[in-house]
N, C-alpha and C positions, 0 to 999 in steps of 0.2 A: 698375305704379303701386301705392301702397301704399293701406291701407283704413282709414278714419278709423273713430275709436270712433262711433257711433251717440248714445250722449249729447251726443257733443260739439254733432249735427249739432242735434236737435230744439228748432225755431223758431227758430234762430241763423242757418239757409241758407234763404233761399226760393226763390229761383229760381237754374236754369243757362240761360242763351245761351249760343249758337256761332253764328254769322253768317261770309256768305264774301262776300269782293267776287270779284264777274267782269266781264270788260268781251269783245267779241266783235270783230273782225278786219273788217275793212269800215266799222266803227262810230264815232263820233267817243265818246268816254265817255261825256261829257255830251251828252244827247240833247235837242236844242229842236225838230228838225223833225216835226213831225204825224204824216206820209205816214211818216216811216220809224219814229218811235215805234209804229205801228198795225202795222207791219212785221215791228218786235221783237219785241213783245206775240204776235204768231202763230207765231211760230216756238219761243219759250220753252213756248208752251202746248201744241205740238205735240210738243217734247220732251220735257214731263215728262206728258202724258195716259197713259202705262204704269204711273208709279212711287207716285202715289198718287190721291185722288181728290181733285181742289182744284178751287175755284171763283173765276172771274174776278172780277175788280173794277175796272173802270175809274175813274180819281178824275175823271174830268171827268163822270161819269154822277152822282154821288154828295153829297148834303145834308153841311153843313157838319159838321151833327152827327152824324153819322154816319162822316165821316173822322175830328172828334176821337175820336169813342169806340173806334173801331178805332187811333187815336192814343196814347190811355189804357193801353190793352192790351196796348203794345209792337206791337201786330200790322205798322204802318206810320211812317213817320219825319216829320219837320216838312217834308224834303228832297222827300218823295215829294208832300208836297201841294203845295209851293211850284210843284212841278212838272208843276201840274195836268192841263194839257192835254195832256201826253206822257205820264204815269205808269199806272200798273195795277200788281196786287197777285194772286196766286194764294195761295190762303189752303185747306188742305186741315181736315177735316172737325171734328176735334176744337181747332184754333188752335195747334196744337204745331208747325206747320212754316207759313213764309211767305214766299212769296218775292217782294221789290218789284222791280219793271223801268222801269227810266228814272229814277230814282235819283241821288244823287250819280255812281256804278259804274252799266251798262246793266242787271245784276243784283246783287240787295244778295239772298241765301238765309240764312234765319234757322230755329234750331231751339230751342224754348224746352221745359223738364222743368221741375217740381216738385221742389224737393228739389236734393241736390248729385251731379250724372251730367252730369260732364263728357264721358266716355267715352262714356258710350250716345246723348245729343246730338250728338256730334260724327259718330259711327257713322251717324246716321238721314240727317241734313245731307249725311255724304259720299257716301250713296245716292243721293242728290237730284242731290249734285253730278257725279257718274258720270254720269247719264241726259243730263247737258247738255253735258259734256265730249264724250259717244257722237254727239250730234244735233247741236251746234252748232259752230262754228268758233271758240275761247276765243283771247285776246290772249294770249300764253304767250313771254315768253325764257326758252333755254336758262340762260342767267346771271343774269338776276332775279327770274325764276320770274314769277308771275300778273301781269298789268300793270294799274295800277287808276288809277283819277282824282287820288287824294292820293297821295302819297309814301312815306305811315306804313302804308299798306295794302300796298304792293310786296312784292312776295316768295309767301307765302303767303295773304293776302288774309285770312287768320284772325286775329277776332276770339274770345277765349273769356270770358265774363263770369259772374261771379256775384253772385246779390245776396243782404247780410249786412245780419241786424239785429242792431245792435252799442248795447243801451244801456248796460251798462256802462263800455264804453271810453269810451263819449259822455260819458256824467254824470263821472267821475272825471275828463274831462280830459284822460286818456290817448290818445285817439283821434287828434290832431293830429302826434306825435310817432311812432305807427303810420305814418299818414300819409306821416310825411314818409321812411320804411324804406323804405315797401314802394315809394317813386319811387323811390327808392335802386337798388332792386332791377331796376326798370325797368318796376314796372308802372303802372300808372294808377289812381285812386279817383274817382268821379264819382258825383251822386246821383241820385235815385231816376229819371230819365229822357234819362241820358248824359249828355255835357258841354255845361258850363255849369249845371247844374241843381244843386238844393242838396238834401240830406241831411233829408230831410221823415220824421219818425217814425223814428231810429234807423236809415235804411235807407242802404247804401251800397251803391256795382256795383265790382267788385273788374273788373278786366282786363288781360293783355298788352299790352304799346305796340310792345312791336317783334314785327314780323310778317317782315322781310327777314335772312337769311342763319341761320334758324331752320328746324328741322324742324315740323307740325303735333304730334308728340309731344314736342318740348321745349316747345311753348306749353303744351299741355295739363300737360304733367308740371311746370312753373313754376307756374300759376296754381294747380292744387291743393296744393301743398306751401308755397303763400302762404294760402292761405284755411285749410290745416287748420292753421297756427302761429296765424292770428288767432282761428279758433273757442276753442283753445285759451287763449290771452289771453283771451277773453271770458270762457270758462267760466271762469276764475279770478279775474278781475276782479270776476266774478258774486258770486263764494263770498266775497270779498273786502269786495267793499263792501255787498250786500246780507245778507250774513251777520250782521254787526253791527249792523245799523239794520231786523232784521226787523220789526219793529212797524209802525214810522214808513214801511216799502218795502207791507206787508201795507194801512195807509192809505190810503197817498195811491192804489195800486192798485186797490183796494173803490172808493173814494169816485170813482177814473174809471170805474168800471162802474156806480157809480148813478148819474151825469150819463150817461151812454151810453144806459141804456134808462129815464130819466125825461126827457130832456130833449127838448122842442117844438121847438123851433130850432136846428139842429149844422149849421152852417158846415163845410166839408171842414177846413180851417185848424184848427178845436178839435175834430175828430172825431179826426186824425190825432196830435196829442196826445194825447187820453183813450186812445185805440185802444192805443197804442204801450203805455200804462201795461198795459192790460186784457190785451195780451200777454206784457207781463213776469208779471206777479200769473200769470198761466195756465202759464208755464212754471216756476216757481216753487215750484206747487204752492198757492199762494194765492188763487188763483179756481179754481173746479171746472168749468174745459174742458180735455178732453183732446185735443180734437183741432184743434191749434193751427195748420196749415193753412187749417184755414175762417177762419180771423180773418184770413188775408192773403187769400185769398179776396172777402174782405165788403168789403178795405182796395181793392181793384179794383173792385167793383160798385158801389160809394158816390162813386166819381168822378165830376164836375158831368155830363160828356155820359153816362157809361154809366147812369147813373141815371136820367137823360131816357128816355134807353131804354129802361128799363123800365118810368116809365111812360107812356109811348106818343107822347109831343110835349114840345117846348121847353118848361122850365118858367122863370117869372122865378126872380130870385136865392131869396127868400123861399120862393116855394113848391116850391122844392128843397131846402131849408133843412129845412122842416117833414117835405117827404116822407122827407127823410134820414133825420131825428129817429127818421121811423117804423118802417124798415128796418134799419135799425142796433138798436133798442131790442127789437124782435121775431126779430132773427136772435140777436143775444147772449143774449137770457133762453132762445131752444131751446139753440142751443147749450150751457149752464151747464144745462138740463136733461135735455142728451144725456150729459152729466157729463163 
């Protein structure tokens, strides 16, 4: 696989997923019985206790708020809560790897990086994946390869995602007509929280749709050689449209960073606007942060439940509002003074 220029990547790639479905032999997919969801839950926990060090979580043990915010973080899916009473989640120590059970698939394994490592995600994931292949009995035809709940899963069960902040394709326009290639192409675009979800702050999740009559190295080697043509559109789109209107781009960028850390009341809704701005201006070289990771970063911890989180109970709408204001206004002004 080839290796993308490094400029291209910086604050244009945030994140890589790899996600596998499995389903286990005995098992019905979709799990609603109690007695054998607690079943599976033992058995998954029994086969990965060698490979890393994770920790249970049963969703029917667990506050609402506390499934959103693990919700927020990619860590768990809307699937896994609906599914309360059968569900659990083994979550190892840093959030980089998470695997749900009882799921849409009996197992949904999830491995998430910083940054664009399709390869070294997919590498971690397929460790994880060994250990269960070793211990468990997996649904498996010769001829369709993994067997999964939906249809679009069959085959290899691999999911490979990335997620792109694309504001110039966005503002120009351009962005819809990418779009509509890269289905062409056969892969999927979806925003910031899979499908159905909309495209909040320039962020979009790039992925495979066909997973059946595929190697896991043609998904991979497809989905990178789609992400590094769009980084590249962006970067020129960049040069393109903010090239010309530096002034009026260097603005309206400033003036979202002084609403950012002067403002009392920020709504996630007009956080995620100004935010997006304070990211372009930083990559830019128009606001002085260079380390443009913590801004996606701060774009997770300012979420309604992870924010409760932190600070310590349900807040109403309002005084999350305020708390935001404060969080955000104090993490931006270090950051601009970490330079």
């Amino acid at each position: 696989m080839s290796v993308i220029i490094p400029e291209l990547l910086s604050g244009t790639i945030v994140t890589t997923r790899i996600r596998l479905a499995r389903n286990l032999n005995g098992y019905p997919f979709r799990i609603s019985d109690t007695e054998k969801a607690k079943e599976i839950v033992r058995k998954v926990n029994r086969a990965l206790v060698r490979c890393d060090t994770f920790k249970l979580f049963f969703m029917s043990n667990m506050t609402d708020l506390k499934l959103e915010a693990m919700k927020e973080r990619h860590l768990i899916s809307t699937n896994l809560i609906e599914n309360r009473e059968c569900g659990a989640v083994l979550i190892n120590g840093d959030e980089s790897v998470s695997v749900m059970i009882n799921e849409e698939d009996v197992i949904r394994e999830q491995c998430f990086m910083k940054g664009f490592r399709l390869i070294e995600a997919y590498k971690k994931i397929d460790g994880i994946d060994d250990e269960l292949e070793k211990n468990l009995d997996i649904a498996f035809d010769r001829r369709l390869g993994y067997l999964t709940a939906c249809p679009t899963n069959l085959g290899t069960g691999l999911r490979a995602s990335v997620m792109l902040f694309l504001p110039a394709l966005t503002e120009s326009g351009k962005i819809q007509a990418l779009i509509k290639e890269i289905k062409r192409l056969g892969l999927t675009v979806r925003g910031l929280y899979g499908e159905g979800s909309s495209a909040e702050g320039y962020m979009y999740q790039i992925s495979n749709e066909v997973t059946l009559g595929v190697s896991e190295y043609d998904i991979l080697l497809e989905v990178q050689e789609t992400v590094e043509q769009i980084c590249k559109a962006e970067r020129a789109e960049m040069e393109r449209l903010y090239g010309k209107n530096e002034l009026k781009t260097m603005d309206k960028t400033r003036k979202s960073f002084g609403i950012l850390t002067n403002a009392v009341l920020l709504p996630y809704g007009e956080f995620l606007q100004h935010v997006a701005q304070v990211k372009l201006g930083a990559m830019l070289g128009m606001i002085n942060i260079s380390d443009v990771e913590k801004i996606d970063d701060l774009i997770v911890a300012v979420r309604p439940a992870n924010l409760c989180e932190q600070y310590g109970k349900k807040l109403s709408s309002t005084d999350r509002d305020l708390f935001r204001a404060k969080v955000v206004g104090t993490q931006l002004l270090k950051l601009k003074e970490q330079g």
